[in-house]
N, C-alpha and C positions, 0 to 999 in steps of 0.2 A: 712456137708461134702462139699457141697458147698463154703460155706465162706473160706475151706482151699484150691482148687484147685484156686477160685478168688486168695488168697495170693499169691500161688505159680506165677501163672501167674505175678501178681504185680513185686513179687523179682525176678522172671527172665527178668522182661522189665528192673527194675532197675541195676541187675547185668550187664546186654548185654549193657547199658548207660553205665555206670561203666568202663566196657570196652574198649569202645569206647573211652572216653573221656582218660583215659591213654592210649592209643595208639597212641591218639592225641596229646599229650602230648609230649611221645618219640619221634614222628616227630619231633616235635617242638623245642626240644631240640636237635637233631642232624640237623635238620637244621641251629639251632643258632650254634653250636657247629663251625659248617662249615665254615659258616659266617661270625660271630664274637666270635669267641674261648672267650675271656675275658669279656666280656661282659654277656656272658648268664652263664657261671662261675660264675663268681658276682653274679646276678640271682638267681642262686641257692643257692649257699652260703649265700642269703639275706633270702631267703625263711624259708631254713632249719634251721638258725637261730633263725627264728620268733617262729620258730615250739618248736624246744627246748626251746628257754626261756619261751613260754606258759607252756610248761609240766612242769619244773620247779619250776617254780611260781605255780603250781596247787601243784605239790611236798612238796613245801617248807609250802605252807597253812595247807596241811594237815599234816604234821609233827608239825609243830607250835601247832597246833587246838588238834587233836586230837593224840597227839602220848605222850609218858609217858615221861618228860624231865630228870629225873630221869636213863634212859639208857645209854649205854656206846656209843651208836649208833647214837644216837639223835644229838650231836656239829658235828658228819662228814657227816650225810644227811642233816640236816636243812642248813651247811654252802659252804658244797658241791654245796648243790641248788642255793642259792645266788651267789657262784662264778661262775655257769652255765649263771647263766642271766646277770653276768656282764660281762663275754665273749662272750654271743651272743649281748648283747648294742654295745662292739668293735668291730665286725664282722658285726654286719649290720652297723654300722658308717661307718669302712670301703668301704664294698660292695656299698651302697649306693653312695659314693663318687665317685667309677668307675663308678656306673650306671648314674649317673647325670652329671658325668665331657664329655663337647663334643669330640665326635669321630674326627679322624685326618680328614676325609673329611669334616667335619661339623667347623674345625679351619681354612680349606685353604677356604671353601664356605668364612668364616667371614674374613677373610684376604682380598679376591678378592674385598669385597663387601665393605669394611672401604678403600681399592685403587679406587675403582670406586666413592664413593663419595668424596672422597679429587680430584677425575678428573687426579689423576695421571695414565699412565700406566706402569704395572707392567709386569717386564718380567721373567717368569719362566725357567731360563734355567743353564746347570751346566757348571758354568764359572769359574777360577780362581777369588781369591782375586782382583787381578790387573784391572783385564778385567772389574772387576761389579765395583770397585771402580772409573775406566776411566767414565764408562758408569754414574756412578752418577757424576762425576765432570762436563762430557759434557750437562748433563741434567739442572744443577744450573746455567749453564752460563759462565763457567770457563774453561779456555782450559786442554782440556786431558793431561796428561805427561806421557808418559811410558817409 
């Protein structure tokens, strides 16, 4: 009798864990949501791919292994499963690709930072055509024309 009240107690510290940590989770994704809408979309979209082409691939083994090839059922599970996992390969290539491609601030940080070693300064401002073009010609040594 003991050994099964210990259990119980075990799977409810596990369950209340459990809990917690999806809860934590939903934070975390409505925070990223907030934040970076596309990004944690990707994320998930990279995740839940992983998830399906495992189950798949677990699918497709035991249909292969153990299932009777001789069924009518067999060529649309067995290839069904295969074309799962090569939809989720495109979906995490993709996903991947957002997640690893740098954020717009993380392009103008590397922008600022390739202007400060060349020694040139850069001026961020919303000028016509004319105006940023004077402003480079005056910069190379060349008189302005407008």
């Amino acid at each position: 009798m003991f050994g099964l009240y210990m259990l119980a107690i075990y799977l409810g510290v596990a369950i209340i864990g459990a809990g917690f940590v999806a809860l934590l989770v939903v934070v975390a994704l409505a925070v990223g949501l907030v934040t970076h809408p596309i990004r944690t979309l990707a994320l998930v979209f990279h995740k839940l791919a992983a998830l399906a082409a495992g189950l798949a691939l677990i699918l497709a083994l035991i249909v292969w292994f153990w299932y009777d090839h001789s069924k009518p059922d067999f060529v649309p599970c067995f290839w069904g499963s295969i074309g799962v996992i090569v939809a989720s390969i495109l979906i995490r290539t993709f996903a991947e690709w957002i997640l690893e491609r740098p954020t717009r601030a993380e392009r103008r940080a590397m922008k600022r930072a390739a202007a400060q070693e060349t020694g040139r300064v850069t001026m961020y401002m919303p000028v016509s055509e004319e105006v940023a073009a004077a402003f480079e010609s005056t910069r190379d040594g060349r008189r302005a024309s407008l």
